[in-house]
N, C-alpha and C positions, 0 to 999 in steps of 0.2 A: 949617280948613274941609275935610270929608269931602270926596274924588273923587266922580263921580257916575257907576255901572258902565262909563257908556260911555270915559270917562277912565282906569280901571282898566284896561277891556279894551286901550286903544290903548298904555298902560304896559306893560303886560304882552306882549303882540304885539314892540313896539318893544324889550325886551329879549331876547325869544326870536332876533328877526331878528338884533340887535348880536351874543349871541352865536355863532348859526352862519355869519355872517360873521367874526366871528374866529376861528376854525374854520376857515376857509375860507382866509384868510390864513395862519395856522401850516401848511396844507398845502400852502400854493401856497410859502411856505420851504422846507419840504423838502422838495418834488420841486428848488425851483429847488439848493437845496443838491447832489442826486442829480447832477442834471444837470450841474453845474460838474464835479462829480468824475469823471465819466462823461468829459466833454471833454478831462480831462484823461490821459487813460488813452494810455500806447504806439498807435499805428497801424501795421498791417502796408502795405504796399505799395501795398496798393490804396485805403489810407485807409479801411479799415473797422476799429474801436475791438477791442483783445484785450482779450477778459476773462479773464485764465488765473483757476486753482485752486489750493492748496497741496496736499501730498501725500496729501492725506484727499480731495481733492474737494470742500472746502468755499472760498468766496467771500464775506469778507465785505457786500462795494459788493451781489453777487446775494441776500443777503441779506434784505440794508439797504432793497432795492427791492422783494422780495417780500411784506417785512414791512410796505412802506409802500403796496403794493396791496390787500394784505389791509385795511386798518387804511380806507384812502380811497376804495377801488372802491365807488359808489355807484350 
């Protein structure tokens, strides 16, 4: 038995929404992934997080974090 468009439309809709909520899910892992790794970082004295650099000035975690603002800033 055919759908009848309004059934289509409510299929359609209902898959748009399930995907950008899993969407939504894969990015709320990886910040929460960011965030564990973050906590887990050396603290200076005052208990504020170091982020140092390697000898280039590169950071992978500052990265990892730009790239996943880039990618999720909406």
């Amino acid at each position: 038995m055919p759908l009848d468009p309004a059934q289509r439309q409510q299929i359609e809709q209902d898959a748009i929404t399930a995907a950008w909520e899993a969407e939504s899910l894969a990015a709320c892992d990886d910040a929460i992934a960011l965030l564990r790794e973050i906590a887990d970082l050396e603290r200076d004295d005052d208990g504020d997080v170091i982020i140092g650099t390697d000898a280039a000035g590169h950071n992978d975690l500052m990265s990892r974090i730009t790239a996943f603002l880039a990618t999720n800033d909406q």
